[in-house]
C-alpha positions, 0 to 999 in steps of 0.5 A: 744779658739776662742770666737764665736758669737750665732746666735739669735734663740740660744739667749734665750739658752744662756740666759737661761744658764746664769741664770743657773749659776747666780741662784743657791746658793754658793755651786755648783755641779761639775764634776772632769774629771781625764781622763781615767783608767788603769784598762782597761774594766774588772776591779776588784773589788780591782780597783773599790775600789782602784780608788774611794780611789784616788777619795777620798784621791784627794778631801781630799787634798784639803778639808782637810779630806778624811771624807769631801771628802766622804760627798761631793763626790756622784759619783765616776766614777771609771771603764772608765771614771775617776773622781767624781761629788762632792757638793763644793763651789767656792774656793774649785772648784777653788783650786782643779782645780789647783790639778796636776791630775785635767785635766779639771773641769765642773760644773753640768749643765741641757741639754734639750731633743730634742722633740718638745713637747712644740710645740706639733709635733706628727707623725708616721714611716714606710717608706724609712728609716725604713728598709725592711724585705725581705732584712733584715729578720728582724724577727729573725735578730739582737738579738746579738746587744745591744742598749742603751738609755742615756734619760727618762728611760723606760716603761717595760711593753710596748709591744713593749719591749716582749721578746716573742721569744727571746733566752738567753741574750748574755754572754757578757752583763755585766748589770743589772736590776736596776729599782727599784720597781715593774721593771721587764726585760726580755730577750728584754729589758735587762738592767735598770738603773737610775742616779739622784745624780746630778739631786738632787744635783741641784734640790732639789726636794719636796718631795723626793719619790720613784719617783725619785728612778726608771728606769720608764718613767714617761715623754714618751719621753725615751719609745719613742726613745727606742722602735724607735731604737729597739722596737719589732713587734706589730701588731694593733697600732695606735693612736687615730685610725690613722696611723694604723699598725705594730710598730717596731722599726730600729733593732727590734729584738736588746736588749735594755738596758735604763739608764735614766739620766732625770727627771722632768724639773726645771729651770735649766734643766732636764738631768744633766751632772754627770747623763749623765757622770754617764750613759755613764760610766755605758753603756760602762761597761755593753756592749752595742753596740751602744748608742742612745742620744736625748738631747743636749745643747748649741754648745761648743768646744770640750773640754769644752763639756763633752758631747763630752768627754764622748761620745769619751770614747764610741767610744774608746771602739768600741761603736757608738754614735748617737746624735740627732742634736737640734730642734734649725733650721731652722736658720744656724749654729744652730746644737749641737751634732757636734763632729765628732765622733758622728753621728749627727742626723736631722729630716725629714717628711715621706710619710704619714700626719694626714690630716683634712680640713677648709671647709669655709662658701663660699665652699673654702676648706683649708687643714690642719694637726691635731691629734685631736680624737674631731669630728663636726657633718658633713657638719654642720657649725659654726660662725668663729671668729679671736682670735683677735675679742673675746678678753675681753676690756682690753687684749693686741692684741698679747696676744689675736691674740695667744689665751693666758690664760684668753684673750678671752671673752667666751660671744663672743667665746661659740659656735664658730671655733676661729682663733688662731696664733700658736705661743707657746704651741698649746695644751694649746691654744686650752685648752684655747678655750674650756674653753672659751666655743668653738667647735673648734680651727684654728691655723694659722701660722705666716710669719716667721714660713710660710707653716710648719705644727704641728698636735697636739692631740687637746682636741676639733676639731682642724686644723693647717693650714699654713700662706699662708691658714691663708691669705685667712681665714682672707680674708674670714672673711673680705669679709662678715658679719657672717663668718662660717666654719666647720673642718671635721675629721682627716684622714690618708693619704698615700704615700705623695709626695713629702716625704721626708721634711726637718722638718723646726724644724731640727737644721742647719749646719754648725758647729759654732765650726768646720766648716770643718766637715759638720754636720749634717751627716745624716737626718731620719724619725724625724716628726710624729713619731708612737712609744711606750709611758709611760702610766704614762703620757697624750699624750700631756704631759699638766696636765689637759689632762687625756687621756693615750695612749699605743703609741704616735705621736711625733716629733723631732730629738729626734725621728730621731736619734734612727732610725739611732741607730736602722740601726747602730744596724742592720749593726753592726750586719751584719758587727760586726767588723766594727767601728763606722766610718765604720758603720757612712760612710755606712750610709752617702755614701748610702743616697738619696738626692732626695725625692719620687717624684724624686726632690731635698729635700725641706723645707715646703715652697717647697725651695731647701735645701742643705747638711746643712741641710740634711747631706749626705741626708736622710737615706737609710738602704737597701743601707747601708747594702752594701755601696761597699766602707768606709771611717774608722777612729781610735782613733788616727785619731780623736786625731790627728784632735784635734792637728790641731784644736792647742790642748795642751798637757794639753787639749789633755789629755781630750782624752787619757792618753797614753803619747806615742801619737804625733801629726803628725804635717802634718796633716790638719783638712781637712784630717780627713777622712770623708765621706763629705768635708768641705772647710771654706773660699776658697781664690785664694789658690788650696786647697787639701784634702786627704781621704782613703777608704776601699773596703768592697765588692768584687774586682772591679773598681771604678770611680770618678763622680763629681759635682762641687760647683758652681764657684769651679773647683774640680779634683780627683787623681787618677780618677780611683780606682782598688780594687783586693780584700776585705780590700783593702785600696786605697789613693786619693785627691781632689784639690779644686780651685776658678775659676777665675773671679767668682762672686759667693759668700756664701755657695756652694754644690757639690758632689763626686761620686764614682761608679763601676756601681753597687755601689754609693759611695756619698760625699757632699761637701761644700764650704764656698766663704765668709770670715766669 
């Protein structure tokens, strides 16, 4: 495969992996990839048996003894996915690769979960892309779809996971409750499981407890996205008094199902592929519908990302996947989670801020965001000081300019608001201030960050405030002798406009693997995000804050994606036919490029942004329930991609095991049907696209609107679509061609509408015009 060059925010990733591989002693973990099953999706427990045996008798041949296999192997991943995760050194590594049966070996590496709890982000639900009850009747709808979360686990006694109401579990639901000690289920939450071999395979934690031997969430995090996909109605929530009102999750009536593969963070990561291999595997064979992940890694092709292998089993067995996409943005080409069979995830504001304000000593009134429950006395004021000017003799400026541990002299900061540059963990610089004896912390942001703000649930008065306020505190300052300023409480404001933002965090397209699939596809509530929360854990996470809260504010795409798994939930309920594809386009087609005040989505500098990174746009699930038209895709219409991305036999293999697939040899990577297109360099050649859709609403007639990227001419043929009935499939293309004379150059967006006055079916389309 090609090389390809990282982009630099992802540098310190690529690093990082480096020094996972170069650290960790001679012998490694690793998984085997055998493929698939024969065995199909109800095997007995002969086949359970007889595929472990392979599993044994295929490391022995190379160890020696089945004995050593045994010892060695601590998964056998023997229902869906085949193959094991086994302790080896290097040569042996080396040497089962070269097994005939071997179709690919990974060694076990850490993902990262995709919050923003280093940076602190907090936030809240309830708006566009939360579903509406009159439409969906939402107090009984849904309790026949299951979710499952690949994360943290689960906090089981969370209200938002009662079962009150609930009728019996479905039939179908082949899981179990495995959540070790003093774990209960219920009719809601409906399954637990916890997969931490490959986590202490690596790790080797001191001591072992029964800590690590649980499905409780002793992080937050998978509580969190859980009871956003499908947590139930609970009236009275907030956080800290603000945002108040009733928590529910995308699908609140859903099952939901946990499967923590994340554990402690170490060095090397804290979601471990043999557990994420482990839970996918286990997901698929319990039943659920649809999977919710919030973790990724760094962008790799296809096939040497088993995060995308396994991913392509769910989906084969009719199981839509949901992926955030990284908190690597705002830089370009920064997005993981991009194989087109999952649905990538962005994140975006809603219509609500956590707002407190500057008030400065010449009456100047600066606003600002924080979470913070310390309160100032009213209207009294306080000595204001840069960071910069209560630091000890001897500290270098940058450490003091960003509150760094032991920086500022507590003789010149006791008593005082410090000025803080946020740039770092921001609870552990105001941490820092209220040691140093200061009643209240501003941070500011620096140039490259600009106008994006993080409110944080600060220990002391807090306020974050943006780079062009920071201008005018410093300018304040400079202009008298004896600074003073005051922060007033927090409060909740509504209906902001405009809403929604794209979160500067979100990771950007295009694709660094495949450009011709624009990713992200979709954008929800992913900033500020209100939902249940393990009360194992503070609610910012840093060990001296002793505070618990039953509901936390958090941001991320990790808080994004499940908004969507939880809508997924909804239609696959309403349509429990359709394919992951289908129920994918349903929601892309339908999305809303505009934000609340009518205008373009911007980014927190008020700039346009484009499908890069917003997708199709932000999600809008009442229009998805009735999207008029799909775009669907098979599995054969994904292998058929990988052929024309020059996959081999041997790396097709990665995919499926049926030897009766061949590549159709006409077939492009444009013409893989989905709901946006996506063209990489387009030279002087004319440039078609082929797409089918499906009509999924009643018989009608359907014309093509477009907007065409600037400096590209696009047709549409045929123009006009005649549908007589429901299932109906109908054919078109799309011609792309540069004008001639165009001085155009970069990237390039549009749009191909197709409507029948009731219906908008909606397709961006992205056009690269330099070679890159």
């Amino acid at each position: 495969m090609e090389a390809f060059n990282l982009p630099p925010l992802l540098l310190p990733f690529f690093l990082f992996a480096l020094l996972q591989t170069s650290t960790i002693a001679a012998k490694k973990s690793y998984i085997v990839y055998l493929g698939s099953h024969s065995h199909g999706l109800n095997p007995s427990a002969l086949d359970l048996q007889l595929a472990t045996q392979t599993h044994y008798n295929l490391l022995g041949s190379v160890l020696g003894s089945n004995e050593a296999a045994k010892e060695a192997i601590f998964y056998s991943y023997n229902r869906n996915i085949n193959g094991f995760a086994a302790v080896l050194d290097q040569n042996v590594a080396e040497d089962i690769a070269k097994h005939p049966d071997v179709i690919s070996i990974y060694e076990n590496k850490g993902l990262k979960l995709h919050t923003t709890r280093s940076w602190n982000f907090l936030g809240v639900e309830n708006d566009g892309g939360i579903p509406s009850n009159s439409l969906w009747n939402l107090s009984s709808f849904g309790e026949s779809t299951i979710i499952g979360n690949i994360d943290t686990g689960v906090w089981p006694e969370s209200k938002s996971f009662s079962d009150e109401g609930y009728g019996p579990i479905p039939k179908r639901w082949k899981g179990n409750c495995e959540g070790g000690s003093n774990f209960r289920c219920n009719r809601k939450l409906i399954g637990a499981r916890y997969f931490n071999k490959g986590y202490l395979s690596v790790v080797k934690p001191k001591p072992l407890n029964s800590s690590y031997e649980t499905t409780r969430d002793d992080d937050g995090h998978g509580t969190h996205t859980l009871s956003t996909a499908g947590g139930n109605f609970v009236d009275g929530v907030s956080f800290f008094g603000n945002g108040n009102g009733t928590a529910k999750g995308g699908s609140p009536k859903a099952r939901v199902a946990a499967y923590k593969v994340c554990w402690p963070p170490a060095l090397y990561g804290s979601c471990f592929m043999a557990d994420i291999v482990a839970g996918f595997e286990a997901a698929i064979s319990d039943g659920v519908d649809v999977l919710s992940v919030s973790l990724g890694a760094l962008p790799l092709e296809y096939s040497d990302d088993l995060m995308a292998v396994v991913s392509f089993h769910a989906v084969k067995n009719g199981i839509t996947v949901v992926c955030s996409g990284g908190n690597f943005g705002p830089i370009e080409k920064s997005v993981t989670n991009f194989a087109p069979w999952m649905i990538t995830v962005g994140a975006s504001t809603i219509d609500r801020l956590f707002t407190t304000y500057v008030v400065l000593g010449n009456k100047m009134r600066l606003k600002g965001e924080s979470l913070s429950n310390q309160i100032l006395p009213a209207n009294k004021f306080y000595p204001l000081i840069r960071s910069l000017d209560a630091k000890f003799n001897n500290t270098p400026p940058n450490d003091a300019q960003t509150c760094a541990k032991g920086s500022l002299d507590p003789k010149k900061v006791k008593g005082k608001i410090v000025v803080c540059v946020n740039l770092g963990d921001a609870i552990e610089k105001s941490h820092v201030v209220a040691q140093a004896g200061a009643v209240g912390i501003i941070l500011v942001n620096y140039e490259d960050i600009g106008d994006g703000l993080l409110p944080a649930a600060h220990l002391l008065p807090a306020a974050h405030i943006s780079y062009t306020d920071r201008k005018s505190i410093e300018q304040y300052i400079q202009s008298t002798k004896s600074p003073m300023a005051s922060i007033t409480p927090v409060k909740t404001e509504l209906g902001i406009k405009p809403a929604p933002i794209m979160a500067s965090f979100s990771s950007r397209g295009p694709s660094i693997i495949e450009p011709l699939i624009l990713k992200p596809d979709i954008t929800a509530p992913g900033v500020n995000i209100l939902a249940a929360f393990s009360d194992e854990v503070s609610p910012t996470g840093s060990p001296f804050d002793k505070r618990r809260v039953q509901y936390n504010v958090i941001s991320g795409t990790s808080m994004s994606s499940p908004h969507i798994s939880g809508i997924v939930g909804l239609l696959k309920t309403l349509y429990p036919k359709w394919s992951p594809a289908a129920l994918r386009s349903a929601i892309m087609t339908t999305a809303e490029t505009k934000a609340n005040d009518l205008n373009p989505i911007l980014n927190p500098e008020k700039q346009k942004l484009n499908p890069l990174a917003y997708g199709a746009g932000h999600v809008q699930p009442n229009k998805a329930a009735d999207p008029g038209l799909v775009y669907d895709l098979s599995t054969q219409d994904y292998l058929n991609f990988l052929c024309a991305r020059g996959y081999n036999k041997t790396l097709m293999k990665l995919f499926t095991n049926d030897t009766s697939f061949v590549c159709l040899k006409s077939f492009k990577i444009t013409d893989l049907n989905y709901p946006s297109i996506s063209i990489n360099y387009l030279k002087s050649e004319v440039v078609e696209v082929k797409r089918r859709v499906t009509n999924v609403g009643s018989p009608g007639t359907y014309v093509a609107q477009i907007e065409a990227p600037q400096g590209v001419s696009v047709s549409v043929d045929p123009s006009t679509l005649k549908f007589t009935k429901t299932g109906e499939e109908k054919d078109f293309k799309v011609v792309l061609k540069k004008v001639s004379n165009n001085q155009t150059d970069g990237y390039v967006f549009g749009k191909l509408v197709w409507s029948d006055g009731k219906h908008s079916v909606s397709s961006p389309i992205f056009v690269s015009l330099t070679k890159e």
